[in-house]
C-alpha positions in Angstrom: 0.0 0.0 0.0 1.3 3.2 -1.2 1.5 6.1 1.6 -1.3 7.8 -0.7 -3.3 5.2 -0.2 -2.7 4.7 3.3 -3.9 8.4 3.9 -6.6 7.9 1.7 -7.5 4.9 3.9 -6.8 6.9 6.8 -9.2 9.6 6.2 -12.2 7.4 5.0 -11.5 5.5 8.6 -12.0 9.0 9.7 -14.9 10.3 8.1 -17.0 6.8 8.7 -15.8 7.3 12.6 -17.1 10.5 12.2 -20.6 9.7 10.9 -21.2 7.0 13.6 -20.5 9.3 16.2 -23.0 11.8 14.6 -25.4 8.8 14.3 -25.4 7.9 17.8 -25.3 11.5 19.4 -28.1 12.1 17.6 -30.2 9.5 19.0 -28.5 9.7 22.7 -29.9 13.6 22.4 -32.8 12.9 20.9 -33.7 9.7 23.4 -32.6 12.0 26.6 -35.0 14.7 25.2 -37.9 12.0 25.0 -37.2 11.0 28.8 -38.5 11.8 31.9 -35.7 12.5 33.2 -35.1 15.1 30.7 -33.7 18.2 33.3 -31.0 15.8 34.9 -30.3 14.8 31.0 -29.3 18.4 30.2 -25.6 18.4 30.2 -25.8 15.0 28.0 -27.7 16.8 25.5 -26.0 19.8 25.3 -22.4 17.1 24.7 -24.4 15.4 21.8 -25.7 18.6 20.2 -21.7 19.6 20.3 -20.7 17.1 19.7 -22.5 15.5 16.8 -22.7 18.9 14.7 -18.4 19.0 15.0 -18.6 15.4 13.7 -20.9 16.5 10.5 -18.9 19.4 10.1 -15.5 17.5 10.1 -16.6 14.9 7.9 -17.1 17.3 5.3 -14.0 19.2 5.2 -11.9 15.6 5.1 -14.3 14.9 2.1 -13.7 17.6 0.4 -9.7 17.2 2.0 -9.9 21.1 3.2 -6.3 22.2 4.8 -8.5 22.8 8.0 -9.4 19.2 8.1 -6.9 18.9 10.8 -7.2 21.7 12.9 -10.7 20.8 13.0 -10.1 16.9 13.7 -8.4 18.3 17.3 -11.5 20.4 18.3 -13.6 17.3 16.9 -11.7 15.0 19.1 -12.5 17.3 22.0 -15.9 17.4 21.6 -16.5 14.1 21.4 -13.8 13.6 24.7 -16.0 15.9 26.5 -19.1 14.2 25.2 -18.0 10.5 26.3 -17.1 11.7 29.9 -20.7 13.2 29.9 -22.5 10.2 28.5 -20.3 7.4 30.8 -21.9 9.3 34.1 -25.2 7.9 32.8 -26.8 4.3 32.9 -28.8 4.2 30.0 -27.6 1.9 26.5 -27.8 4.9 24.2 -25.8 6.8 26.5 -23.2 3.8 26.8 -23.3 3.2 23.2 -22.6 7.2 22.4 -19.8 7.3 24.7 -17.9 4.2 23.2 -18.5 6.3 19.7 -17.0 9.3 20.7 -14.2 7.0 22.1 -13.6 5.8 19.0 -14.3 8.7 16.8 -11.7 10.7 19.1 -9.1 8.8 18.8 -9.4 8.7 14.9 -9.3 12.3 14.4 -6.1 12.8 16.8 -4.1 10.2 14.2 -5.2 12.9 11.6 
């Protein structure tokens, strides 16, 4: 595999990564909204909001390859940092299931 390729490789890992995280942010926000619990669920919802429209955003500048893609991998990968710590305070599956996304989605953007 060509270093090209490897970057190319690389990035799509990225941008997938990316688009998960935005999946399940999504839902954690929307399914906290949808609770009863929906006060104490602030804080989670506000990380997912953050989170989840960095995600979007960064998956379009590495698709289009932007020379901000990088810059905007870091603040990605703290959003979604900040967002995992939220959602592992809570019980719930979708919360559980966000924060192992933004895990994941994280650590791909800081090997951008």
């Amino acid at each position: 595999m060509t270093t090209t390729q490897s970057r190319n490789s690389q990035l799509e890992a990225c941008i997938e990564a990316c688009l998960k995280c935005l999946q399940d942010c999504e839902f954690c926000a929307t399914t906290c909204l949808d609770s009863d619990m929906v006060q104490m669920m602030a804080a989670c919802i506000k990380a997912c909001r953050d989170c989840a429209d960095l995600c979007a955003l960064c998956a379009r500048f590495m698709s289009r390859t932007s020379d901000l893609h990088m810059q905007l991998c870091a603040v990605c990968a703290d959003a979604c940092d900040r967002c995992a710590t939220e959602c592992a305070k809570h019980d719930h599956e979708h919360c559980r299931r966000c924060a192992e996304s933004c895990r994941r989605c994280a650590e791909s953007c800081r090997q951008m």
